[in-house]
FIVEX-164024 format. One record per atom (N, C-alpha, C, CB): residue number from 1; residue in three letters; atom name; y, x, z. Coordinates in steps of 0.2 Angstrom, whole numbers, plus 2048, in hexadecimal, padded with zeros to 3 digits. Atoms other than C-alpha are relative to their C-alpha. Glycine has a CB too. Layout:
REC    i   aa  at   py   px   pz
REC  NUM  ALA  CA    Y    X    Z
...
REM end
This chain:
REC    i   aa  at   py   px   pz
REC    1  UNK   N  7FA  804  800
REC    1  UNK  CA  800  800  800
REC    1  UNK   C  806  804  800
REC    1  UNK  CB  800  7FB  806
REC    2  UNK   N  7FC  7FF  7FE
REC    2  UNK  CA  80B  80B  806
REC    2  UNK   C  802  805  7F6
REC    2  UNK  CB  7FF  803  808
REC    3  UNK   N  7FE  7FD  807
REC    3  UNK  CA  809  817  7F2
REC    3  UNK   C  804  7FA  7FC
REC    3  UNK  CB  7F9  802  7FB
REC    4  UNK   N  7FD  806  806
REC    4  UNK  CA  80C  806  7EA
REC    4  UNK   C  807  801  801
REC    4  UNK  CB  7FE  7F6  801
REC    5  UNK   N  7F9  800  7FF
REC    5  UNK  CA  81D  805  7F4
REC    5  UNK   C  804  806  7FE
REC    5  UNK  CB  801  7FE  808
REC    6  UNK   N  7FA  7F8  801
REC    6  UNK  CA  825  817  7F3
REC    6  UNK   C  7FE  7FF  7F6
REC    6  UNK  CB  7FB  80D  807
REC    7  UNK   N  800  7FE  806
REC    7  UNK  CA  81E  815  7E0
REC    7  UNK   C  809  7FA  7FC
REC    7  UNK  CB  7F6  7FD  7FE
REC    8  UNK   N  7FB  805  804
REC    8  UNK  CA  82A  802  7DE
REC    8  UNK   C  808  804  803
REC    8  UNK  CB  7FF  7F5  803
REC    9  UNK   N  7F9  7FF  7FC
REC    9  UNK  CA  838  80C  7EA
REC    9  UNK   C  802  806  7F9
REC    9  UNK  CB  7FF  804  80B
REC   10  UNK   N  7FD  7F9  807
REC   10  UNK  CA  839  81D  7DB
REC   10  UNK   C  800  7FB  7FC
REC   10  UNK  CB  7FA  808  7FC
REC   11  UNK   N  7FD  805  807
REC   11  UNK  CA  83A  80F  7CD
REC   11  UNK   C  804  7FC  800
REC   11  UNK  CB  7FC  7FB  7FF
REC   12  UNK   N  7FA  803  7FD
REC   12  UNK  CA  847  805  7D6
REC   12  UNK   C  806  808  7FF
REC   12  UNK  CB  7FF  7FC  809
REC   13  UNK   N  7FB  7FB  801
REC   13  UNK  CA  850  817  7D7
REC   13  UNK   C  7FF  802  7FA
REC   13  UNK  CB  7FE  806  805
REC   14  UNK   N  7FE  7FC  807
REC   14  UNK  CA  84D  81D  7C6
REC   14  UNK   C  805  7F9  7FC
REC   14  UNK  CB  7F7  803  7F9
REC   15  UNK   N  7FC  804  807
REC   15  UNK  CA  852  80C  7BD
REC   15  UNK   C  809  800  804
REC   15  UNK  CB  7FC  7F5  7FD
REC   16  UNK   N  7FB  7FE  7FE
REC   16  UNK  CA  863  80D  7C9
REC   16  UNK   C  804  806  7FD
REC   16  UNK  CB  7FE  801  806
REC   17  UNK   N  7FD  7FA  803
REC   17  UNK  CA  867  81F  7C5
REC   17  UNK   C  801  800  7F8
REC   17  UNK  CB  7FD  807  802
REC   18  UNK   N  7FF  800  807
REC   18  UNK  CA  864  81B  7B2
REC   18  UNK   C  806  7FA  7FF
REC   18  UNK  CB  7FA  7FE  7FB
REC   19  UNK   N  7F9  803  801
REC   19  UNK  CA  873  80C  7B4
REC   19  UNK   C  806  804  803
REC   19  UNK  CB  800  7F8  803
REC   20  UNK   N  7FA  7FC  7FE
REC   20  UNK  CA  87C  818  7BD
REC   20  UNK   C  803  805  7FB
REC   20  UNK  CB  800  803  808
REC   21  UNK   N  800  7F9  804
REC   21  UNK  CA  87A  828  7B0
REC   21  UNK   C  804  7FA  7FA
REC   21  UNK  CB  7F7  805  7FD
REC   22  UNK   N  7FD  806  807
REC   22  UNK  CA  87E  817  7A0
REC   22  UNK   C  807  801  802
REC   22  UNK  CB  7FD  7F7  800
REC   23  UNK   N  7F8  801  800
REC   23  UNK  CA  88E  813  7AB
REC   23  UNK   C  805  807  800
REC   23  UNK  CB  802  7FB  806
REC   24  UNK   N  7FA  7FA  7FF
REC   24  UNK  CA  896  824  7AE
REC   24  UNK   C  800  801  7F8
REC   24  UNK  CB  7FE  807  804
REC   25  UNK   N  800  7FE  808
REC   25  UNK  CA  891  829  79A
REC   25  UNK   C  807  7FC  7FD
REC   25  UNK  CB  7F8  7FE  7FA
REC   26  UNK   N  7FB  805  802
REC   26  UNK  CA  89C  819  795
REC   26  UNK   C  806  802  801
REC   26  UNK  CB  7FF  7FA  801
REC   27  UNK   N  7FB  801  7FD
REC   27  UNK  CA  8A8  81B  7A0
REC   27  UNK   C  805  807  7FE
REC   27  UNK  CB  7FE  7FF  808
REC   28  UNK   N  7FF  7F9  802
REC   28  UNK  CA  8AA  82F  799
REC   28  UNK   C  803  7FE  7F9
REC   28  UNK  CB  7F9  806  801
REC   29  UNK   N  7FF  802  804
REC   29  UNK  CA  8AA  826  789
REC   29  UNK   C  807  7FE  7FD
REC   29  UNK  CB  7FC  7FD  800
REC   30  UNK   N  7FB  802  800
REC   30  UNK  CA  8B6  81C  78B
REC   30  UNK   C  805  802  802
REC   30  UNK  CB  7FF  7FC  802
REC   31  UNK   N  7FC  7FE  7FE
REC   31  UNK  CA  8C2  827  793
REC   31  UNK   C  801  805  7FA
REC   31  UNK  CB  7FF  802  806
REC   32  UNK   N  7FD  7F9  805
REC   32  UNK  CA  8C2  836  785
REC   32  UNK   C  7FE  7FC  7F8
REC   32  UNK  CB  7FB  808  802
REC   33  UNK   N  7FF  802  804
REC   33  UNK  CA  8C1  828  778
REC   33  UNK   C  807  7FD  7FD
REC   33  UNK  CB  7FD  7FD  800
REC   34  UNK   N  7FB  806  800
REC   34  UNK  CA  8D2  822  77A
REC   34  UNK   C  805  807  7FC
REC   34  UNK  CB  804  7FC  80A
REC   35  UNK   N  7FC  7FD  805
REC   35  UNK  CA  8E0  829  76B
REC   35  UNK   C  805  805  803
REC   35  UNK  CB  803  7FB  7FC
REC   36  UNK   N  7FC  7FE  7FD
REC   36  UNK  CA  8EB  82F  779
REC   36  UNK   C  7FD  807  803
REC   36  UNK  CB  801  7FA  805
REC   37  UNK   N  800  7FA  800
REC   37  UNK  CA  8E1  83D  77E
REC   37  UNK   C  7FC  803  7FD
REC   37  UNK  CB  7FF  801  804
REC   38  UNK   N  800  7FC  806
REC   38  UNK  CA  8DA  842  76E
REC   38  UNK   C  804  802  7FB
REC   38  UNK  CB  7FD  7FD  7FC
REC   39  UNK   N  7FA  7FD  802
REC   39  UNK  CA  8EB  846  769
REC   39  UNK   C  801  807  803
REC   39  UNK  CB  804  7FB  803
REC   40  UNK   N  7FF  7FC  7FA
REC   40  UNK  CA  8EE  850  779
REC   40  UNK   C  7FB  805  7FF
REC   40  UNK  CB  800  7FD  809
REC   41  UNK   N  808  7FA  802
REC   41  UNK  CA  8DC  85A  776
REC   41  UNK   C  801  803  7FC
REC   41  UNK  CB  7F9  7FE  7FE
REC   42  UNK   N  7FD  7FC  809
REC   42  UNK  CA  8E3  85E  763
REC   42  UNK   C  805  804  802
REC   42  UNK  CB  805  7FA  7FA
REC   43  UNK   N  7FB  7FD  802
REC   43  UNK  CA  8F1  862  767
REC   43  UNK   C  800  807  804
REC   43  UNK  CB  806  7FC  801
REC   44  UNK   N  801  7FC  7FB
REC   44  UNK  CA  8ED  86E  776
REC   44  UNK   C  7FB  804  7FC
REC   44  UNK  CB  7FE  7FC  807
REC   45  UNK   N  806  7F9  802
REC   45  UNK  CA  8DE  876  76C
REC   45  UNK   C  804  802  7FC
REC   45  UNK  CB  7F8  800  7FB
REC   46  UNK   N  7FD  7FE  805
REC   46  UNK  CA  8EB  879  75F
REC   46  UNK   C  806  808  804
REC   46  UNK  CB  805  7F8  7FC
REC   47  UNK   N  7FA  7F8  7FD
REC   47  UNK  CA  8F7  884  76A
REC   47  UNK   C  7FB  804  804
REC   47  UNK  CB  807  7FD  805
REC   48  UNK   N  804  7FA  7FC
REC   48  UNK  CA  8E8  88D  772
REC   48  UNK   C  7FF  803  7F9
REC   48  UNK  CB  7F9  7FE  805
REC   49  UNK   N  801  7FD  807
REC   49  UNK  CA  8E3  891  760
REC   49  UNK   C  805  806  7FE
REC   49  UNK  CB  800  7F9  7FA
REC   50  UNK   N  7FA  7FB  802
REC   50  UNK  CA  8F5  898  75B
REC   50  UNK   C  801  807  806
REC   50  UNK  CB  808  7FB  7FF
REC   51  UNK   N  7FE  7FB  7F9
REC   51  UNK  CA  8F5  8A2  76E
REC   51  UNK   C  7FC  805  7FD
REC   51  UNK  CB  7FD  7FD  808
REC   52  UNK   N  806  7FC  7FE
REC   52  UNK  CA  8E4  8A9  76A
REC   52  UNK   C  801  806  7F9
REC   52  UNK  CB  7F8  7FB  801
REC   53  UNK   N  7FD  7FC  807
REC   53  UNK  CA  8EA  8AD  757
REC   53  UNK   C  804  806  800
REC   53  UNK  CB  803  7FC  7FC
REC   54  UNK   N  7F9  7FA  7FE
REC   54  UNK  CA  8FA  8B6  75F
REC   54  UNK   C  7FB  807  802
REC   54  UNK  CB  806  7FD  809
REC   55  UNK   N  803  7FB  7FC
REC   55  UNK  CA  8EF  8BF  76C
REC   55  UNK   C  7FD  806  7FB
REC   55  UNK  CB  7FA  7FB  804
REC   56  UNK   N  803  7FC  805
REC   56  UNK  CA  8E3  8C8  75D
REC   56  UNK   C  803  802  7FD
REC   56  UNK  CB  7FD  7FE  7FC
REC   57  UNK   N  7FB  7FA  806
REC   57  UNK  CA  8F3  8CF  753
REC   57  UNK   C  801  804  806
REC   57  UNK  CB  809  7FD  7FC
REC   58  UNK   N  7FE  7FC  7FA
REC   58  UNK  CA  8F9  8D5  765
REC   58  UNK   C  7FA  804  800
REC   58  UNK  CB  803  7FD  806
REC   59  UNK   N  808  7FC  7FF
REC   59  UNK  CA  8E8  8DE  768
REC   59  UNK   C  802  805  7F9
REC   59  UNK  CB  7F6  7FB  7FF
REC   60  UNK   N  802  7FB  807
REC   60  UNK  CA  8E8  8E5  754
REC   60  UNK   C  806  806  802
REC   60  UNK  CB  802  7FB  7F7
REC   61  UNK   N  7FA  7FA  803
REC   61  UNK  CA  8F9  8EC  756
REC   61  UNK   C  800  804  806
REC   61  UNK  CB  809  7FD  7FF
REC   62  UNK   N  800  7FD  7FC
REC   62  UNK  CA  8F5  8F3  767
REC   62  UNK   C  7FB  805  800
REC   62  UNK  CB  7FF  7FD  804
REC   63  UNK   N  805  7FC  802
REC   63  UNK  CA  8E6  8FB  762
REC   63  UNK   C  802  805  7FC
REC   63  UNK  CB  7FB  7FB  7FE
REC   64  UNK   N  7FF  7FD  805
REC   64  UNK  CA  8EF  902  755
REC   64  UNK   C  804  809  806
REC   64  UNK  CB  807  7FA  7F9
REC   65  UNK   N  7F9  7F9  7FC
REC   65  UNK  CA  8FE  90D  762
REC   65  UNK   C  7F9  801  805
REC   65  UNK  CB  80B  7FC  805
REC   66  UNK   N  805  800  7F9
REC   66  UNK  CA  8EE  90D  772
REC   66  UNK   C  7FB  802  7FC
REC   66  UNK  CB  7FF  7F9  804
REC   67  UNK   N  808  7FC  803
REC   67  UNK  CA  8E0  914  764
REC   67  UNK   C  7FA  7FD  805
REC   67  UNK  CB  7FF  80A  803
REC   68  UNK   N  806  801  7FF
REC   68  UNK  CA  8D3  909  769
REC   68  UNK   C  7FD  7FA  7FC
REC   68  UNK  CB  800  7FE  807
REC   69  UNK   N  804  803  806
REC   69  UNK  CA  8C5  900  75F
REC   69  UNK   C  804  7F7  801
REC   69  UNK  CB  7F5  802  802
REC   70  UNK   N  7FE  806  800
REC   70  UNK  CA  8CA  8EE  75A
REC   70  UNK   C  7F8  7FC  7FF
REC   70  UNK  CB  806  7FE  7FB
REC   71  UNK   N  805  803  7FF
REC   71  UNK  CA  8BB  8E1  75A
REC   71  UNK   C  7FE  7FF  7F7
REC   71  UNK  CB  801  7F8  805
REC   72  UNK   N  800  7FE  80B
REC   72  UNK  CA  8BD  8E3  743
REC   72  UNK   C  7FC  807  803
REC   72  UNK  CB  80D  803  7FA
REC   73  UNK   N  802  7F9  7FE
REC   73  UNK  CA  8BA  8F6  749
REC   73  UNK   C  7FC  800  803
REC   73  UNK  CB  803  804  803
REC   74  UNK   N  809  7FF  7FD
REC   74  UNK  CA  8AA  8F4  751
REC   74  UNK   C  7FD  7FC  7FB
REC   74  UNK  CB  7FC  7FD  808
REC   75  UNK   N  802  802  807
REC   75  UNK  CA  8A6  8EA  743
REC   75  UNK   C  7FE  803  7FD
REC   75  UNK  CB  803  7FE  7FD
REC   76  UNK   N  7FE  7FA  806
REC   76  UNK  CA  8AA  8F5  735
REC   76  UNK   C  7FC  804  800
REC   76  UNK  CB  806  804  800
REC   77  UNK   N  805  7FA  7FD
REC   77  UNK  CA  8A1  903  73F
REC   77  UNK   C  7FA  7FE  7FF
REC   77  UNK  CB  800  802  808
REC   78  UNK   N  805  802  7FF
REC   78  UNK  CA  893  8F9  741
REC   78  UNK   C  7FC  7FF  7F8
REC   78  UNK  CB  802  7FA  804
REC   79  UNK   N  802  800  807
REC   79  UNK  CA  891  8F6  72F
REC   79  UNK   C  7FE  805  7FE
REC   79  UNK  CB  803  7FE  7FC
REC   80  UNK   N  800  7F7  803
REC   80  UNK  CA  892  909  72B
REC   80  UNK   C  7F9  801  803
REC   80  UNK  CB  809  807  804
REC   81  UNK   N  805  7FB  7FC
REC   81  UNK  CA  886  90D  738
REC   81  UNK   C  7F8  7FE  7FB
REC   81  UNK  CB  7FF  7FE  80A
REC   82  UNK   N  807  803  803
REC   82  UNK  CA  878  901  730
REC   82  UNK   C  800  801  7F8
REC   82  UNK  CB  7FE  7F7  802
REC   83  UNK   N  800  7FC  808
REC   83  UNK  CA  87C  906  71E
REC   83  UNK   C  7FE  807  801
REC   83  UNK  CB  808  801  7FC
REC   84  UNK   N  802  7F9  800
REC   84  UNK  CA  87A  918  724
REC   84  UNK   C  7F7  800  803
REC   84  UNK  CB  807  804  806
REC   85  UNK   N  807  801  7FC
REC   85  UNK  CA  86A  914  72D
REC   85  UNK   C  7FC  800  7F9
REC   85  UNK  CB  7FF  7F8  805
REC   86  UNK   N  801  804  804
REC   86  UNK  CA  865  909  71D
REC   86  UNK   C  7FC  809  7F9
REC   86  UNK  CB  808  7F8  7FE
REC   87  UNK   N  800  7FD  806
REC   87  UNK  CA  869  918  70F
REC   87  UNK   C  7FA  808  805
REC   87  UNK  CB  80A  800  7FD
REC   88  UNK   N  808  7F9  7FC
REC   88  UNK  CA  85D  927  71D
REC   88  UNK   C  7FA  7FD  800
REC   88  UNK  CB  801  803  80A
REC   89  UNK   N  805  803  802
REC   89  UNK  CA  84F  91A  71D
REC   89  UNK   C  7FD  803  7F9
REC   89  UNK  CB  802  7F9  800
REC   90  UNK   N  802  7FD  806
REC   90  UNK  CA  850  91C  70B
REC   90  UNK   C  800  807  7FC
REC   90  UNK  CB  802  7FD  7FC
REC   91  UNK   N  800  7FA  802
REC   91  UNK  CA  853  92F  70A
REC   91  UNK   C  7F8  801  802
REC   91  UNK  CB  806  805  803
REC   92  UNK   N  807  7FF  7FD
REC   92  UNK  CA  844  930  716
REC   92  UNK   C  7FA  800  7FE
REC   92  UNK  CB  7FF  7FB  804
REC   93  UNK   N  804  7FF  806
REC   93  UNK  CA  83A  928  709
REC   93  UNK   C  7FF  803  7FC
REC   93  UNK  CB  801  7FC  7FE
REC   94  UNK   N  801  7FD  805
REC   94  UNK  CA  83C  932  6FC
REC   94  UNK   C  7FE  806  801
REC   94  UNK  CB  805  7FF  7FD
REC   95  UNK   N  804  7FC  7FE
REC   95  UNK  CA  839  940  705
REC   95  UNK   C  7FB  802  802
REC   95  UNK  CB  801  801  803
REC   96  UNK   N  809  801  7FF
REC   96  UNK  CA  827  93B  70A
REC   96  UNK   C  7FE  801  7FB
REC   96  UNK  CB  7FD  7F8  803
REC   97  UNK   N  803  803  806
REC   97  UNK  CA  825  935  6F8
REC   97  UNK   C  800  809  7FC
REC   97  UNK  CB  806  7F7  7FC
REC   98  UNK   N  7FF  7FB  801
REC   98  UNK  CA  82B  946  6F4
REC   98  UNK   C  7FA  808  800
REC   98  UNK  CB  805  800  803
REC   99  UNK   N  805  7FB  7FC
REC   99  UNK  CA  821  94F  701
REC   99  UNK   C  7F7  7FF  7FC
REC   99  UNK  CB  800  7FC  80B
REC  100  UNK   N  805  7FF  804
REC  100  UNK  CA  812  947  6F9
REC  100  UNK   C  7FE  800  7FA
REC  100  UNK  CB  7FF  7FD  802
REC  101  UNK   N  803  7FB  808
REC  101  UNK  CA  813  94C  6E7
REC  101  UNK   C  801  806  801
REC  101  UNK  CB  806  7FF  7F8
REC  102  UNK   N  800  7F9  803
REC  102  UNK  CA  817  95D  6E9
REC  102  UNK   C  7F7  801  808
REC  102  UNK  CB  80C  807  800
REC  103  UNK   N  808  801  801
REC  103  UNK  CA  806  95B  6F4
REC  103  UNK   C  7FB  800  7FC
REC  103  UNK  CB  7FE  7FC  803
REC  104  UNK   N  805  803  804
REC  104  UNK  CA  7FD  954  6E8
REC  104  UNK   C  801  806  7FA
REC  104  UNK  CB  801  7F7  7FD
REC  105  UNK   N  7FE  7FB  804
REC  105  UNK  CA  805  961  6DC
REC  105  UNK   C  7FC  807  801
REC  105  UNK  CB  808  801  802
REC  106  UNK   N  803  7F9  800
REC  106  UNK  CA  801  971  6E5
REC  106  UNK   C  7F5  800  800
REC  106  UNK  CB  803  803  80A
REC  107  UNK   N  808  801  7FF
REC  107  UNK  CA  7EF  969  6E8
REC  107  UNK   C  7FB  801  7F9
REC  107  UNK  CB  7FE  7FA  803
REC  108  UNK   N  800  801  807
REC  108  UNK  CA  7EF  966  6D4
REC  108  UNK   C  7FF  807  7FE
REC  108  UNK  CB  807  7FC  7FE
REC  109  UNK   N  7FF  7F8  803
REC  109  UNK  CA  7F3  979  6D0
REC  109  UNK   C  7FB  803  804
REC  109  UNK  CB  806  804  801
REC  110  UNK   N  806  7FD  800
REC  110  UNK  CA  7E6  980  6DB
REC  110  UNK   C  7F9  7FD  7FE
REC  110  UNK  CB  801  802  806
REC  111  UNK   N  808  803  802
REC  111  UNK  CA  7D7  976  6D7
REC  111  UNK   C  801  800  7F9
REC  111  UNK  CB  7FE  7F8  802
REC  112  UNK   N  7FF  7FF  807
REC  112  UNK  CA  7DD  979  6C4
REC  112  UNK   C  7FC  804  7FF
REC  112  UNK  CB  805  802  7FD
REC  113  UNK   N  805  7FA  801
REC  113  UNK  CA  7D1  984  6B9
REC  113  UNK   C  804  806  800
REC  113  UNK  CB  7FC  800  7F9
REC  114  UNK   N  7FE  7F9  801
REC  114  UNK  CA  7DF  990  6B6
REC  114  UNK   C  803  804  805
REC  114  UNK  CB  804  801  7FC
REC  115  UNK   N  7FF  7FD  7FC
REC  115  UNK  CA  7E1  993  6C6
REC  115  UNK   C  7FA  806  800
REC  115  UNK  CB  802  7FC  806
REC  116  UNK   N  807  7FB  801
REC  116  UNK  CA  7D6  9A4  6C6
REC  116  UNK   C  7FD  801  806
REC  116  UNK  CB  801  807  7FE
REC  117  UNK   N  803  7FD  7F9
REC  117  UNK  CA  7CB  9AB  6D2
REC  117  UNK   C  803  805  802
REC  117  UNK  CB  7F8  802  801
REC  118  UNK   N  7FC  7FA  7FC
REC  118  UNK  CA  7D5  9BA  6D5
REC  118  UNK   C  805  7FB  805
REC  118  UNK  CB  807  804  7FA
REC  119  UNK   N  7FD  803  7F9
REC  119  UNK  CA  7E0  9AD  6DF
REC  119  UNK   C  7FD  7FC  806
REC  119  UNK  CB  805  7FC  7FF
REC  120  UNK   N  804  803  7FC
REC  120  UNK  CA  7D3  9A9  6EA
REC  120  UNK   C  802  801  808
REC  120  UNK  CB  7FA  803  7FF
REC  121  UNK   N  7FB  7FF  7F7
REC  121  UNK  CA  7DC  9AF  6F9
REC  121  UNK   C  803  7FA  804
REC  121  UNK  CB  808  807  800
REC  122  UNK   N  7FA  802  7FF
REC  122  UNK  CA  7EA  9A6  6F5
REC  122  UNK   C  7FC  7F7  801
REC  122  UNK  CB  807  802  7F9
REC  123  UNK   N  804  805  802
REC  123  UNK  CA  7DD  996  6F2
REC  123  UNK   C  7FC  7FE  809
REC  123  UNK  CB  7FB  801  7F9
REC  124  UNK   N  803  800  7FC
REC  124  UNK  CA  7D6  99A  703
REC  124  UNK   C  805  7FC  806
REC  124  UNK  CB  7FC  807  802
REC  125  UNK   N  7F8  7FF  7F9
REC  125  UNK  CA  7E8  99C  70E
REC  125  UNK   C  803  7F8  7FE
REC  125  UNK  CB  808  809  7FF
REC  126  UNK   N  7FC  806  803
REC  126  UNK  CA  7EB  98A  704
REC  126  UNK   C  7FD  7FB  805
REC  126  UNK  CB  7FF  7FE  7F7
REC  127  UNK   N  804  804  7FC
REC  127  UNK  CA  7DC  982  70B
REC  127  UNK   C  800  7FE  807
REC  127  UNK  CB  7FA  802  800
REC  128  UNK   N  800  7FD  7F9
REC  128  UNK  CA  7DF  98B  71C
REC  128  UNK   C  808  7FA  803
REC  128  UNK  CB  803  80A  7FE
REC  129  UNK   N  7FB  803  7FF
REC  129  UNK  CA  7F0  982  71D
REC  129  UNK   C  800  7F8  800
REC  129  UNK  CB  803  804  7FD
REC  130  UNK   N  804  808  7FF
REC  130  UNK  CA  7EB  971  719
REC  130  UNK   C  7FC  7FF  805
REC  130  UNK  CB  7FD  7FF  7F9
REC  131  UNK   N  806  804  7FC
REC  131  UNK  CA  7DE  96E  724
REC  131  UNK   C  803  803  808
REC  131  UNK  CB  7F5  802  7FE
REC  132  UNK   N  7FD  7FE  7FA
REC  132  UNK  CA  7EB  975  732
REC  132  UNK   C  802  7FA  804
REC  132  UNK  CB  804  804  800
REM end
């Protein structure tokens, strides 16, 4: 008996707090629906807007006499760095790609027939070094 009851007393509390949460939503509604202060909101983001515009020339031109980076200037940098990154990746590559032809190259000329057996030394100290 007593589950049933604490079960109808939370049901009586939820549908309560759901007419109370409806009437405040409305009541919010109805307050910031009215033409009087969607005016006042406009007009007020409008002059934070021009403050904040001011504010960002004053930074540039300070930045300019005070030598310090501007939020463009870590930008800019920022771009450079990952272009510079972007273009060593691909030197990196080509170096590998590089490294392995003139491998395949040197391995080419000694396993040739005209490499002679007089350079058998030089065929040994090759082998030698490769399998280091």
């Amino acid at each position: 008996m007593t589950t049933n009851h604490t079960q109808e007393i939370l049901n009586a509390v939820k549908k309560l707090g759901l007419k109370v949460e409806l009437g405040l939503n409305n009541s919010i509604h109805d307050a910031l629906n009215q033409p009087s202060i969607l005016k006042a909101v406009n007009n007020q983001s409008r002059l934070v807007a021009a403050s904040i515009s001011k504010l960002q020339q004053t930074v540039e031109t300070l930045s300019i006499a005070f030598n310090f980076p501007t939020k463009n200037d870590v930008a800019n940098t920022t771009k450079l760095f990952i272009q510079a990154e972007e273009k060593l990746d691909l030197l990196e590559e080509q170096v590998t790609q590089l490294n392995r032809s003139f491998e395949e190259f040197k391995d080419t000329i000694v396993n040739s027939p005209s490499f002679s057996s007089s350079n058998r030394w030089e065929r040994e100290k090759y082998e030698y070094s490769k399998n280091k």
